[in-house]
C-alpha positions in Angstrom: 27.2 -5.6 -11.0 28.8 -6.0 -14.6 25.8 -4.9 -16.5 25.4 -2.3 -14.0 29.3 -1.3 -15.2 28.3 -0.9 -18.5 25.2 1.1 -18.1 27.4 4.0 -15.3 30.1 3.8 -17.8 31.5 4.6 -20.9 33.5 1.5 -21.2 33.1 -0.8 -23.9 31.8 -4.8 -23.6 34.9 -6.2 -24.2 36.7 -3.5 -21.2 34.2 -4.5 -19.1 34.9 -8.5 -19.9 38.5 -7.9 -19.3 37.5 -6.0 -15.7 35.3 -9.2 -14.4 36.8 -11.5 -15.9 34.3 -12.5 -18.2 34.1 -13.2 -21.8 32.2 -10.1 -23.8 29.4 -12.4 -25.0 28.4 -12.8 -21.1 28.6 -9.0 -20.7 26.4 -8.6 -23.6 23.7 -11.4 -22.3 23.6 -9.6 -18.9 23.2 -6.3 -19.9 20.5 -7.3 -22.5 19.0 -9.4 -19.7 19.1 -6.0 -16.9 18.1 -3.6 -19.1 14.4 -2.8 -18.3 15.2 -3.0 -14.9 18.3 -0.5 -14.7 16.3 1.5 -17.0 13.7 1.6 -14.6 16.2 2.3 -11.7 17.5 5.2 -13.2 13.9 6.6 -14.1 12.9 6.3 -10.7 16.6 7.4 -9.2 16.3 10.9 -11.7 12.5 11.3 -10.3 13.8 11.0 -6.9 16.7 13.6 -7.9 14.0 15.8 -9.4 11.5 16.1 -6.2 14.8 16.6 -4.0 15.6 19.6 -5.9 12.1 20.9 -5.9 11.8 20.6 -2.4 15.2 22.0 -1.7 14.8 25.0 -4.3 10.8 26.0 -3.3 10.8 26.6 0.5 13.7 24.6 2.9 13.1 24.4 6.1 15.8 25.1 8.4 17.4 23.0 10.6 17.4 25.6 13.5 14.2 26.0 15.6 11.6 28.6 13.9 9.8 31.2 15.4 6.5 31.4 16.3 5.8 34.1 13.8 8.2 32.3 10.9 6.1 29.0 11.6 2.7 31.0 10.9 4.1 32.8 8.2 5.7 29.2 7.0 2.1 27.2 7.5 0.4 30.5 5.5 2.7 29.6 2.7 1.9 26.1 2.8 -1.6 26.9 2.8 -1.5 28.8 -0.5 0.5 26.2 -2.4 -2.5 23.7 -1.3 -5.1 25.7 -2.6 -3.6 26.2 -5.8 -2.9 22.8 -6.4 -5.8 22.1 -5.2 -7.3 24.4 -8.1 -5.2 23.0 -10.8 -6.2 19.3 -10.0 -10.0 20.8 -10.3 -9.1 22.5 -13.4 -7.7 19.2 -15.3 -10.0 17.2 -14.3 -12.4 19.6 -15.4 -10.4 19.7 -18.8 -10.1 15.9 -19.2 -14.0 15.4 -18.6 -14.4 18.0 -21.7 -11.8 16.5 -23.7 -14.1 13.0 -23.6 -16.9 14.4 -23.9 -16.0 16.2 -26.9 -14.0 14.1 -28.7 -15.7 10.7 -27.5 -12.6 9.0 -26.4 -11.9 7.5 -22.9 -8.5 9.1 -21.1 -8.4 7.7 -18.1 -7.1 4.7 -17.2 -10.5 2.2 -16.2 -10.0 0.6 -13.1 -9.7 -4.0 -13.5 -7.8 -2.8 -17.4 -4.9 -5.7 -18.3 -2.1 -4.0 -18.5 0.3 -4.7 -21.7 3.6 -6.0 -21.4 
């Protein structure tokens, strides 16, 4: 909660100390000690944000009962947006296979890797 202050704020360590009653040192130590994981929150919170707004901005379906017709029409659209990504995921796969080939490097990720920390 106080480290979470700090990061949603613009307060300073010592403000936030005063707020929780807690000396700034602690604030410091806690927010050092949350950072990766509000960082990651806030990745994963503004990813969340961003797929909302695509889906709300590219075709929003409407709360009232569709036509037959509109639903075709709707599933046609739908349709077309598949094949093309579809296409596109062909395409840079197609473009990462070149990329190794020529360049004799390895860009994807092999499966059993260690991952650093």
């Amino acid at each position: 909660m106080v480290a979470k202050s700090y990061y949603t704020s613009d307060k300073s360590l010592v403000r936030i100390g005063k707020e929780f009653t807690v000396k700034p040192s602690t604030v410091y130590n806690w927010v050092q000690r949350y950072k990766v994981e509000f960082s990651q929150e806030k990745s994963i919170q503004q990813e969340i944000t961003t797929f909302s707004s695509v889906l709300n901005t590219d075709a929003p379906v409407k709360k009232k009962k569709m036509t037959s017709e509109q639903l075709k029409q709707r599933n046609l659209e739908l349709e077309s947006q598949l094949k093309e990504e579809q296409i596109r995921s062909i395409t840079l796969n197609q473009m990462i296979d070149m990329a190794e080939q020529e360049l004799n490097i390895s860009i994807r990720k092999k499966s059993g890797a260690k991952q650093s920390r």
